[in-house]
N, C-alpha and C positions, 0 to 999 in steps of 0.2 A: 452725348454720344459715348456708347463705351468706351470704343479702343482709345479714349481722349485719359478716362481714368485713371489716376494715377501718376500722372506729370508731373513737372517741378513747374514752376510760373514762366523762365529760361526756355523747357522744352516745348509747353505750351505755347508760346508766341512764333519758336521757331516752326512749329505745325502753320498756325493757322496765319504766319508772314507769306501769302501766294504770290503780293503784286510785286513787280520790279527784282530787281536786282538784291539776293539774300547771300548773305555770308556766316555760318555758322560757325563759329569759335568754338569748338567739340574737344575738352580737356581731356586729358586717360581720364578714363572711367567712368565718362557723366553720361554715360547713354547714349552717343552716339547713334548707334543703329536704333535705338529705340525711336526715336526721334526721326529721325530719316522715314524710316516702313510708317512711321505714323501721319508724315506729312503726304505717302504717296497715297496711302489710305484713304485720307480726306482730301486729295486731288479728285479721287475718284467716285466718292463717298456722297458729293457734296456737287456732283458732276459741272466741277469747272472743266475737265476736260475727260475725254473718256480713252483707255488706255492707249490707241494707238498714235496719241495726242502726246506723248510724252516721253522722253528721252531721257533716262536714267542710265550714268556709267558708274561704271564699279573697277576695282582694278583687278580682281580676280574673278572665274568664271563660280569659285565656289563662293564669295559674298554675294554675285549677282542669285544664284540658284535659294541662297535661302532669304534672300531679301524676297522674290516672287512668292516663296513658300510664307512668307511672315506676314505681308502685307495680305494674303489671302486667309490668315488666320482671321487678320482684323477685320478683316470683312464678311464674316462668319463662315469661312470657310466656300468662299466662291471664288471659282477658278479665274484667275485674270489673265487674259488672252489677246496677241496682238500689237503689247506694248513694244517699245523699243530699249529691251533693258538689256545689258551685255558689259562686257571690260571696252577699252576704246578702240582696239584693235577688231575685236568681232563687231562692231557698230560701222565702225570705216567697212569693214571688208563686206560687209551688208549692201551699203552704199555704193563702194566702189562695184559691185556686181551687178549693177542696175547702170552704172557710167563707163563700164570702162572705155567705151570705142571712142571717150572723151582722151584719154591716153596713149592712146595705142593699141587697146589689152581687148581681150574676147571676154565676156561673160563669165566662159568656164576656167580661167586662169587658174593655175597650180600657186598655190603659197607654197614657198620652201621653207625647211625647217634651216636649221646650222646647219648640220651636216652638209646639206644640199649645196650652200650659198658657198662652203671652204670648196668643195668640189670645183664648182663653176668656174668661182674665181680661182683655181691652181689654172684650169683648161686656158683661161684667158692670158693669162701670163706666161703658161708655156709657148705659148701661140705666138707670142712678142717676146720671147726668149731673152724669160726675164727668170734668174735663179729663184723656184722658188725654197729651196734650202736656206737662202742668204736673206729672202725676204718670207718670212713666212705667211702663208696664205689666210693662215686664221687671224693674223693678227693684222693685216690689212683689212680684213674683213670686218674687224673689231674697230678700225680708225672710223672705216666707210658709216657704219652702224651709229656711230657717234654723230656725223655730220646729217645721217637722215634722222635721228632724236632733237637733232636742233633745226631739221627742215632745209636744207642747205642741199642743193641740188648742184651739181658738176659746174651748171651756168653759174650757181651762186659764189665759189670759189676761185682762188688764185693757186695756183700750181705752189707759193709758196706754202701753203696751208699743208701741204703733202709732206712739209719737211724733207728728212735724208732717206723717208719711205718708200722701197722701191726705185731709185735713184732719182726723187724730187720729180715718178712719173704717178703720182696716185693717183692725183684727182683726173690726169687722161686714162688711168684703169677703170676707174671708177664709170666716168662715160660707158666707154666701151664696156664694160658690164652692165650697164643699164638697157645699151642696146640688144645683148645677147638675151637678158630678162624678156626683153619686149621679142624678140624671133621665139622666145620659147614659150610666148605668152606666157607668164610666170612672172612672181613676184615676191620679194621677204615681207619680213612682218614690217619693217620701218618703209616700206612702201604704201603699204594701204593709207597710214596717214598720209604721206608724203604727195600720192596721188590726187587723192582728196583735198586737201590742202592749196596744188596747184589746179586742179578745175575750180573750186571754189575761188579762186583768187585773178581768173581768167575772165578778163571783160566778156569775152564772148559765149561766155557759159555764166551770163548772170541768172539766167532765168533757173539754172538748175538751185542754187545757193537760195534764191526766191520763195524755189517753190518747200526746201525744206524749213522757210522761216516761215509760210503758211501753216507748215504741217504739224509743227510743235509747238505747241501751248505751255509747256512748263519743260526746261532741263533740273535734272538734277545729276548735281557730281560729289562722289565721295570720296575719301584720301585726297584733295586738290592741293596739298602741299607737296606730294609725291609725283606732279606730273611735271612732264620736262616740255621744250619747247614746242616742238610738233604738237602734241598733247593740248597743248595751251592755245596755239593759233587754231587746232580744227575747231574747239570749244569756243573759241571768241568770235570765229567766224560764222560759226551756226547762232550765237547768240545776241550780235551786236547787228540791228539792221541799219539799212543804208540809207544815204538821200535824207537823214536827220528823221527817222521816222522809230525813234523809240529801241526803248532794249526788250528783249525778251523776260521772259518769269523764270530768271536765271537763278537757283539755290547749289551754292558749295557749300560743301561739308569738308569740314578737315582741321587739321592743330598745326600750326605756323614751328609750338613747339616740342613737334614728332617730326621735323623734316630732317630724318636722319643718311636718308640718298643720293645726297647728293655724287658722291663717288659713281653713280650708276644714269645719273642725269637729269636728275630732278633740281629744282628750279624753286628754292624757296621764297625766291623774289614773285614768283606766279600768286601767292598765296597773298603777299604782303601790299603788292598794288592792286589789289582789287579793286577799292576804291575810286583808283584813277580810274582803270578799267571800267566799271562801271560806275559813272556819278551819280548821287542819292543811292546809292548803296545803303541796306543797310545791316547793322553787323550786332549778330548776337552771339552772348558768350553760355557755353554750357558749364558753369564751374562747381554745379554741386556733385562732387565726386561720390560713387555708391561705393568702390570696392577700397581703398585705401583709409588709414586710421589717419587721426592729425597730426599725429607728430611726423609721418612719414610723409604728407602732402606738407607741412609746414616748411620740410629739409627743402623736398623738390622746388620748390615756389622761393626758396634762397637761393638756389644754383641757380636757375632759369632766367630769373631775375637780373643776372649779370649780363643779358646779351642785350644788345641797342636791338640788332636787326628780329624785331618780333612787334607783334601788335598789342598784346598783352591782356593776358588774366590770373587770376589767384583763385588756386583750387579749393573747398573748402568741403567738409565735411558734419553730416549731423552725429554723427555715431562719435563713441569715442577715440580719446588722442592717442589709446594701446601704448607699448614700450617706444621707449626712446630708439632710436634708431645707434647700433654700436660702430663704434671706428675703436679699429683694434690694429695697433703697430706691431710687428714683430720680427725679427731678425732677418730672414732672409724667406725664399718662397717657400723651402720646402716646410717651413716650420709654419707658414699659414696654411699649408696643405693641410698640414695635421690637425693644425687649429679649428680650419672647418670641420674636418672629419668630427672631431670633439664634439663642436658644437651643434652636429645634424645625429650625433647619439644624445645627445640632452634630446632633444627635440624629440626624439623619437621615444623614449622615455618617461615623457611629457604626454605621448598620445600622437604627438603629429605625422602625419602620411610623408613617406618619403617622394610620393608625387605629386604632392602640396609643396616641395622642397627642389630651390632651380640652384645652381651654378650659373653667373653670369658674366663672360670673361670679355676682355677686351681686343684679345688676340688669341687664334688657333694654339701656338705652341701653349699655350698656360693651360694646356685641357690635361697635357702630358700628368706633372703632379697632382694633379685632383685624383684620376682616374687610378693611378695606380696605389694611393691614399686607400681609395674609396675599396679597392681591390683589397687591398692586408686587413682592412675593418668587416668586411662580407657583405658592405654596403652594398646592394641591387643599385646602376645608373644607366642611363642611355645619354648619347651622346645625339640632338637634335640639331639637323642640319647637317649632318656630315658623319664620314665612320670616324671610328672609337681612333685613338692617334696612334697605335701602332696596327690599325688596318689602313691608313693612308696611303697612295700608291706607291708615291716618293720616299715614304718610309718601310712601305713592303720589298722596292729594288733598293736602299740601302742596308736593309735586314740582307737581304738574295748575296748582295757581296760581302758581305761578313761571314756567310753562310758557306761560301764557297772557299772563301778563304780559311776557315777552321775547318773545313770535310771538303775535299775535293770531289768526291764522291754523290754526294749532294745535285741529282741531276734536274730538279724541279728548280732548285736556286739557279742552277746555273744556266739554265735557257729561259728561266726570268731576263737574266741581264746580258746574255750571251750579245743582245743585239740594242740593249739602250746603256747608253745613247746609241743612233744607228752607227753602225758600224760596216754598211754594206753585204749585212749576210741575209740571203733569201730562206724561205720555207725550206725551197729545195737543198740547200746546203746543209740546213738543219736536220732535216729527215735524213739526209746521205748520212749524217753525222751518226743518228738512231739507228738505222738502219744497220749500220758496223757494226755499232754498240751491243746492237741484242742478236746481231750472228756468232758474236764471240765471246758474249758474256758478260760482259764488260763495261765501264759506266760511262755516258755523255764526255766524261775530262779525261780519259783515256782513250778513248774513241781518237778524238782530236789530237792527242799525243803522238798515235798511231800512223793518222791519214794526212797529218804535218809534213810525217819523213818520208810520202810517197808520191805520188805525182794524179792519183784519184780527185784533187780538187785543184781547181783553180789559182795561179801561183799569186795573183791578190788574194784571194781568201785565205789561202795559206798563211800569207804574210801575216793578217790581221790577227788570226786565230794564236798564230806561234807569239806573234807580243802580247796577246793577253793573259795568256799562258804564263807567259815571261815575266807579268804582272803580278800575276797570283802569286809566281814564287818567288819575288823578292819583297811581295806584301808579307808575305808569312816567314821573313825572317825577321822584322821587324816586333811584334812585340815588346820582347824582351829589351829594346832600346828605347822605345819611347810611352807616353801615355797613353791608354787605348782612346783616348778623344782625340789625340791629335793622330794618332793613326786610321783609327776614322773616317777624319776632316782629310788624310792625304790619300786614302784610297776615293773616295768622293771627287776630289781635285783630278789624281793622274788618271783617273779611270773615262774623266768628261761628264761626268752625271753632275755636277753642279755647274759647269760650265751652260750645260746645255739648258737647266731651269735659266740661269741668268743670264741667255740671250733669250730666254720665252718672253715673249711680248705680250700673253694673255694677262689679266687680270689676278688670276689665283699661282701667278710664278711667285712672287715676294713672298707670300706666304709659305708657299712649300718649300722655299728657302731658309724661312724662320725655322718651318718645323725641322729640316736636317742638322740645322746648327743647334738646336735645342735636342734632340736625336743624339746626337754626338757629345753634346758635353753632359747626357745624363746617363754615360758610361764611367763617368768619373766616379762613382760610386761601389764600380764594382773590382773585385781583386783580377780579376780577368775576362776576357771577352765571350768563353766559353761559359761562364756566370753569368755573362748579360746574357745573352741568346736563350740561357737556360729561363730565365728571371723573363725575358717574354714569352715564352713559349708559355709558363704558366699563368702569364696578363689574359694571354690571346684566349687560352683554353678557359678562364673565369667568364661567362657570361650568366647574369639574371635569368630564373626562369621565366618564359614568356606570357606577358601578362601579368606576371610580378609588379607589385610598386615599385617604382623608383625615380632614384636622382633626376632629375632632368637638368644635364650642362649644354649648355651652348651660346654663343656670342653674344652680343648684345642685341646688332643689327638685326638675329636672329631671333629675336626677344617681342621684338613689336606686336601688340595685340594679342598678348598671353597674361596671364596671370597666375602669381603663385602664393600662399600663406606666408610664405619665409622665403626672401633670396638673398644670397650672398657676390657680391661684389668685389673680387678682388682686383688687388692690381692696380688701385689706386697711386701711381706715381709718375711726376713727371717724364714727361718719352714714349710711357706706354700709356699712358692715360691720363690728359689727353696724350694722345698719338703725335712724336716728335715728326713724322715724315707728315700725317697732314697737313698739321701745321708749318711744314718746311712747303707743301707743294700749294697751300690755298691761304695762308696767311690768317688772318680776322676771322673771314669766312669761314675758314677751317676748324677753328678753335671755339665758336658760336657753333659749330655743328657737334662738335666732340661734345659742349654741355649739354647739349639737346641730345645726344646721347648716355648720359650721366643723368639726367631726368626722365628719361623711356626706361632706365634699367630702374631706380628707384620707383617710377610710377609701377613697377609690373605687381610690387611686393601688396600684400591685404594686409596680414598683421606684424611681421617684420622684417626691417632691411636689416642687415650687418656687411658693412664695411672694411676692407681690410687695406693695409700696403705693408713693402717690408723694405728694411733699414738697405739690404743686398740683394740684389736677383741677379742671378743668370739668365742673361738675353742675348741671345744669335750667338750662342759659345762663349761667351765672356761675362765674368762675373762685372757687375758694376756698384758702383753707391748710389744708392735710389734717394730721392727727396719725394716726400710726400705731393698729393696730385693739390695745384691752385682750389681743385673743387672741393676737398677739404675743408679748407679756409674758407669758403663761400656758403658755408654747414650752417644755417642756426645754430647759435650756442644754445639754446633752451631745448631742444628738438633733440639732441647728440648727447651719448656719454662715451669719451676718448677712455681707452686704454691703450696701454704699451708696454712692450717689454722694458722692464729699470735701466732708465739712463736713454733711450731710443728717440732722439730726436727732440730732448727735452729744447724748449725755447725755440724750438724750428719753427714751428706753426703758432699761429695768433690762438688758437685754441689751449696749448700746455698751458698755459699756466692761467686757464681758468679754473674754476672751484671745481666743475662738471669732472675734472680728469684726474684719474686713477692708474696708477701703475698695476698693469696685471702680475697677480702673482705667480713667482718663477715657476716654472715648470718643473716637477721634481720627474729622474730617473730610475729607476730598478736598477741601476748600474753607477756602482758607487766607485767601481775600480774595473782597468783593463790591462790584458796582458796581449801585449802584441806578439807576432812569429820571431822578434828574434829576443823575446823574452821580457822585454822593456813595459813595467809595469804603469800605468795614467791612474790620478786618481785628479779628482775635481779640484781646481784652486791651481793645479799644475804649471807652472812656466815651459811653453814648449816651443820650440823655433823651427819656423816653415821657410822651403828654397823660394817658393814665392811670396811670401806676405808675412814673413818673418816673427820676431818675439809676439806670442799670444799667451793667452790664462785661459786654462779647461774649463768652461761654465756647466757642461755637461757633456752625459758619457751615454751614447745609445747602441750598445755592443761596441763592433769596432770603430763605430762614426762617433767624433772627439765636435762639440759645438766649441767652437773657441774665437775670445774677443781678441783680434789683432790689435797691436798699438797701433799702428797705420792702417793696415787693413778691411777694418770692421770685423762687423762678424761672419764664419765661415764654416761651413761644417765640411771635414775632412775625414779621409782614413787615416788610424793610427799609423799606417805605416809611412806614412808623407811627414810627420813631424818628427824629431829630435826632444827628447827630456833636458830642460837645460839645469844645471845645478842649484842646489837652494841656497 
């Protein structure tokens, strides 16, 4: 058969394995999809079952769409009609539209999006006159959301599950939401399984679960390490018949070690007992990798390697072993920032596409340094997955008050933030405020000056307006007393804008937290604040022309099912990578997830990875001493050549002092001598003494930025004007 040409012996078996219970062990890069479209192909090809015989979920609507479109190639271009292919939510809600009066629900029920379900649930709480200020609606919504991922219904819980949520009344919120669902026939997305789930599981609705074990001839599931519990029981329960009477022609597809979701609900143990799950299972591995060289599959296949909880395989490749994969030490991050930069103009230089070329970071704020690197070079990047880090919102209201605080006048800053965090001021007070403002000329923060000393608004409003007021000007005497990062960090503080991310319950608060405290301590750099403002304003205005090549930065988690010629890895050090908070919240589990993360970034690369950590980074405002990440150590030494800046961590890792490692050589400066504002001239080799981190030696000179080796401190890059010349 044609669409068979071509296969590895691996994908060939997993095609033509139809009977019982199939598990496909699908590496990066070995074909997956190929393999899959090729098995549905010859489901249909070979008429074991004819399409509407067959149950195929995807987890996105766009892999389902070209999965129809592929498998229609292989079969010379005929339309396949009928089947039941979809994500698992459009496949429930398919079903539940044929059941719902098994629930309570009409036919024509409304699915809610978000938005809809934070609505509902505020109504339900005001109604039980419950604060929802003090307990916020989204974030109960977000607990709710979690217990229907695990299938856990009102009946299935204890009021202590609710915790101090809503004062220990969630799970009777919950209820009573489920009833208001059902009067509005309506329903969210963790309903459809949920529903399904419980008729399915309802003696008295055997015959409906009966009849869909008649109707399907073959499932097949892809990504099945990414599905969470609901996900898993509606699948075992359409799969597993009853009364000892056999399994279905159940085939999962998926990689045990790509199960990088768990933060989101997924369930790597779903993948892992299959076996139990179904017995005589059986289980084939796809390990001829097409898109990675060997030395870069030989690194990944040594991390990987280190986790108990997996089933196991070893990638391997026909093509060649390409470069070695680099691990490159260097002093602190901004000096890897450069480092990259450096090495993606080799590359370019060389011939290589700059959107052949990823950044793949571990954490949001680390996008900060690259991007503004990649900005002084005229390097073209996008930022995937998210805006550029000084278009983040968190970071646009902490621009707004800097903004207002150096130009009062500034009327766009200042009805940015006039009212976040809320402060109780309505549209209408706003407008009254504009309204003054453009009868007399005059700007938003004179307006408010004006309608303060009268009695035209409200003597709350009043009140609130005149202390913020109050705010601004004894924000902008400061200055001149302290450093602009810790003034900053205390307009951020007395203002309630971090307060406010860190009672947010949602999911992306920690992070926007990261990026304020990285935000704020990367004005350390500048001689004043009207330099920073300026210094973004020309970030913001840099963008690529559209449709230009370029960089592609973004997360890791954000990386899955991509691939680049070259990607680089920073960040490599214990805390941030692995992740000290997963590891503080998931233990084992945690730390087996972060390598399997560390192997999805490595696997993305085709001809090379590069590596990087540094000796000091600044993280959440505070510089620290970094220690290289365990995953280092867990490196093939034959696969790796270590660099480092001289002296960085020599004897730290099992790797220094193998043959493979090379001190990279020092970076030389254009700037051999500096004179500072009050005359005081640096020249390299220099003994100079810092209020924080005391006696250091100048290693180099980058205009006014002094790189210098603390005896205690490590290394640090400062402005000349923070250090002292101490005598020779």
């Amino acid at each position: 058969m044609p669409y068979m040409e071509g296969l590895n012996p691996a994908q060939r078996e997993a095609v033509q394995t139809l009977d019982g219970p199939v598990l496909v062990l699908a590496g990066a890069g070995t074909g997956k999809t190929r393999a899959l479209t090729t098995r549905l192909a010859h489901i249909i090809n070979t008429n074991h079952a004819f399409p509407g015989q067959i149950l195929a979920v995807t987890f996105t609507n766009k892999a389902a769409q070209e999965m129809k479109e592929r498998v229609s190639q292989l079969l010379g271009g005929v339309a396949v009609e009928g089947w039941w292919l979809g994500t698992f939510h459009a496949l429930a809600a398919r079903m539940l539209r044929q059941h719902a009066a098994l629930v309570g629900l009409q036919s024509g029920f409304t699915i809610l999006d978000p938005d809809d379900q934070v609505r509902l649930f505020k109504q339900i709480m005001e109604a039980e006159n419950i604060d929802s200020k003090k307990w916020a609606p989204k974030a109960m919504i977000s607990i709710i959301d979690r217990w229907k991922d695990r299938a856990r219904l009102p009946s299935d819980l204890e009021n202590k599950e609710g915790g101090e949520a809503a004062e220990g009344r969630l799970v009777w919120l919950y209820s009573l939401y489920q009833q208001r669902l059902k009067t509005l026939n309506a329903c969210d997305f963790g309903d459809l399984l949920l529903h399904m789930i419980t008729i399915f599981k309802n003696p008295a609705h055997q015959t409906v679960l009966e009849d869909y074990h008649r109707r399907f001839k073959y499932l097949l599931v892809d990504e099945y390490q990414d599905t969470n519990v609901a996900q898993y029981l509606w699948l075992r329960l359409l799969a597993q018949k009853k009364n000892g009477q056999g399994q279905h022609n159940i085939c999962c597809v998926g990689d045990d070690d790509q199960s990088i979701y768990g933060w989101r609900g997924a369930e790597v143990g779903n993948i892992l007992r299959f076996e139990n799950d179904f017995p005589g299972a059986r289980i084939i591995r796809l390990e001829q990798n097409y898109r990675s060289t060997g030395h870069i599959l030989a690194a990944a296949n040594s991390v990987i390697a280190q986790n108990e909880g997996r089933l196991g395989k070893n990638l391997f490749t026909s093509g060649e072993n390409g470069e070695k994969i680099i691990i490159r030490g260097l002093w602190d991050g901004e000096a890897e920032a450069r480092w990259v930069g450096e090495e993606i103009e080799q590359l370019q230089h060389k011939g290589w596409h700059l959107d052949q070329i990823a950044v793949l970071v571990r954490a949001g704020f680390q996008t900060r340094e690259f991007e503004e690197r990649f900005i002084q070079l005229g390097l073209h990047y996008k930022v995937i997955g998210g805006p550029r880090f000084y278009e983040r919102m968190e970071i646009r209201d902490a621009l707004a008050y800097l903004r207002v605080m150096v130009q009062p006048s500034d009327d766009l800053a200042l009805e940015r933030i006039i009212n976040v965090p809320k402060r109780g001021l309505g549209n209408a007070t706003i407008q009254t405020l504009y309204a003054y403002g453009r009868s007399k000329g005059i700007c938003l923060h004179d307006a408010i000056m004006d309608l303060t000393q009268t009695d035209e608004l409200k003597p709350k409003v009043k009140t609130t307006l005149m202390k913020l007021l109050d705010d601004f000007i004894r924000w902008r005497s400061l200055p001149g007393t302290m450093k602009h990062s810790e003034l900053a960090t205390q307009i951020l503080e007395e203002s309630g804008y971090l307060a406010m991310w860190q009672s947010n319950k949602d999911a992306d608060a920690p992070g926007r937290i990261e990026n304020l405290k990285e935000f704020a301590a990367s004005m350390e750099e500048f001689e004043t604040i009207q330099s920073f403002l300026e210094h973004i304003a020309l970030v913001m205005e840099a963008r690529g022309s559209e449709g230009s090549a370029a960089i592609s930065i973004m997360t890791l988690h954000g990386s899955k099912g991509l691939e680049f010629d070259a990607v680089f890895l920073p960040g490599w050090e214990e805390g941030l990578f692995p992740s000290q908070r997963t590891m503080d919240e998931n233990g084992i589990s945690g730390l087996e997830e972060e390598r399997r993360l560390a192997y999805v970034g490595l696997t993305r690369a085709r001809k090379q990875a590069f590596i990087s950590f540094a000796g000091s980074r600044r993280m959440y405002g505070n510089w620290i001493n970094a220690v290289p990440s365990r995953f280092i150590d867990e490196l093939a030494k034959d696969h790796i050549t270590m660099q480092a800046d001289t002296g960085l961590y020599q004897g730290r890792s099992s790797h220094w002092d193998s043959s493979g490692v090379r001190a990279a050589a020092p970076r030389q400066s254009a700037d051999r001598k500096v004179m500072n504002e009050d005359g005081l001239v640096f020249s390299r080799s220099d003994r100079v003494f810092h209020d924080k981190f005391g006696e250091g030696t100048i290693v180099n000179i980058d205009g006014h930025k002094l790189d210098i080796a603390f005896d205690r401190g490590g290394h640090k890059r400062v402005m000349d004007s923070f250090v002292e010349k101490l005598p020779e």
